[in-house]
C-alpha positions in Angstrom: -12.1 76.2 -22.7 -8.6 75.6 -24.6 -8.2 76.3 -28.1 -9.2 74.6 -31.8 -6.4 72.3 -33.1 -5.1 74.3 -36.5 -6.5 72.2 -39.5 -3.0 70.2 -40.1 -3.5 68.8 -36.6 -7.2 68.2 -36.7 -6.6 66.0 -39.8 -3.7 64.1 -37.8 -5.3 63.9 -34.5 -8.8 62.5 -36.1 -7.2 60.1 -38.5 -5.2 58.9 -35.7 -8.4 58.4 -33.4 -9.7 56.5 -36.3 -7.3 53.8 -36.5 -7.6 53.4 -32.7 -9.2 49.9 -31.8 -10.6 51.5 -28.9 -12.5 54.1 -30.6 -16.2 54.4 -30.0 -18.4 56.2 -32.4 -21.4 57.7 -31.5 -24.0 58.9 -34.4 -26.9 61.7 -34.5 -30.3 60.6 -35.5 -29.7 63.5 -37.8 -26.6 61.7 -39.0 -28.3 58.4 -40.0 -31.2 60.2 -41.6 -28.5 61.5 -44.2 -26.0 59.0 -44.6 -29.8 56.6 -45.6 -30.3 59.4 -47.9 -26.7 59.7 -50.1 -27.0 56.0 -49.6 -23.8 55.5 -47.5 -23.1 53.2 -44.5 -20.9 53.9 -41.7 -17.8 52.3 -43.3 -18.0 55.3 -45.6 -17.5 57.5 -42.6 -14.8 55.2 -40.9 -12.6 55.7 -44.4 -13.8 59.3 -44.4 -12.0 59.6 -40.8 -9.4 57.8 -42.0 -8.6 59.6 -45.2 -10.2 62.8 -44.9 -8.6 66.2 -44.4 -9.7 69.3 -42.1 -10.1 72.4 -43.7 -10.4 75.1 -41.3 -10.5 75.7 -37.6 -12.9 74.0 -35.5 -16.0 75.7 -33.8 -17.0 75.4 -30.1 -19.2 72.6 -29.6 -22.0 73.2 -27.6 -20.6 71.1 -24.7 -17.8 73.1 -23.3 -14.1 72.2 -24.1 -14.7 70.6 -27.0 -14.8 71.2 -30.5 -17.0 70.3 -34.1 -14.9 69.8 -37.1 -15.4 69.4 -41.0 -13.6 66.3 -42.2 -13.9 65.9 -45.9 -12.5 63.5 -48.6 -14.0 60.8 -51.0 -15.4 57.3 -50.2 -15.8 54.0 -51.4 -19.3 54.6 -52.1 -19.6 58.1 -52.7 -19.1 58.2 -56.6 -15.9 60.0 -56.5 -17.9 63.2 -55.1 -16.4 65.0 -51.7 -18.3 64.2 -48.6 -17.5 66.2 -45.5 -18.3 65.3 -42.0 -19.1 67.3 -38.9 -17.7 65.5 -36.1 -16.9 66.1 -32.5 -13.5 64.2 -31.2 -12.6 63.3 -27.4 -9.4 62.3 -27.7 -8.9 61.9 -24.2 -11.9 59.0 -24.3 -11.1 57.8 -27.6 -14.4 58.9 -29.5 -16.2 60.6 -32.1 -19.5 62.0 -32.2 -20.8 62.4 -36.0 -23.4 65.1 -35.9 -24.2 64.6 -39.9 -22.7 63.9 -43.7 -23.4 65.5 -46.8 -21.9 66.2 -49.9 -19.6 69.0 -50.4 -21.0 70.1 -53.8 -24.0 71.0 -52.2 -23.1 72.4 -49.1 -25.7 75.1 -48.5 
């Protein structure tokens, strides 16, 4: 199944990914449901990709040989609070799935 990328080469990986012209992003219904309720849009997400930083180790996504990741950072619209991302990279086809987005503060 390989192996999670340590944090340090998550972050580098994904922010790399998200500067790719190629990249498609593909979003949960879960996903839109909370970015329409922290009233964020998608560019949010794009700088959060961008700028963002992984924390910790990725879990195994429940497609095997992949991985789910926490990306977290600030965005233009979130008010200066942190916002973290779960997100599943391919890097191989250039994509990300976001499964949601909420605020870091209250992470449950």
């Amino acid at each position: 199944m390989g192996k999670s990328l340590t944090p340090a080469k998550a972050t580098e990986k994904i922010r790399g990914l998200a500067q790719d012209e190629h990249l498609s992003l593909y979003f949960t219904s879960h996903y839109r449901q909370r970015l329409e309720e922290r009233q964020l849009i998608n560019s949010d997400t794009l700088h959060l990709l961008s700028t963002g930083f992984v924390y910790e180790e990725g879990e195994p996504s429940t497609r095997n040989g992949f991985w789910k990741y926490k990306i977290r950072g600030k965005t233009p619209n979130s008010s200066n609070r942190l916002v973290e991302a779960v997100v599943i990279p391919s890097f191989k086809n250039k994509s990300i799935k976001i499964i949601t987005i909420y605020w870091f503060d209250e992470k449950v």
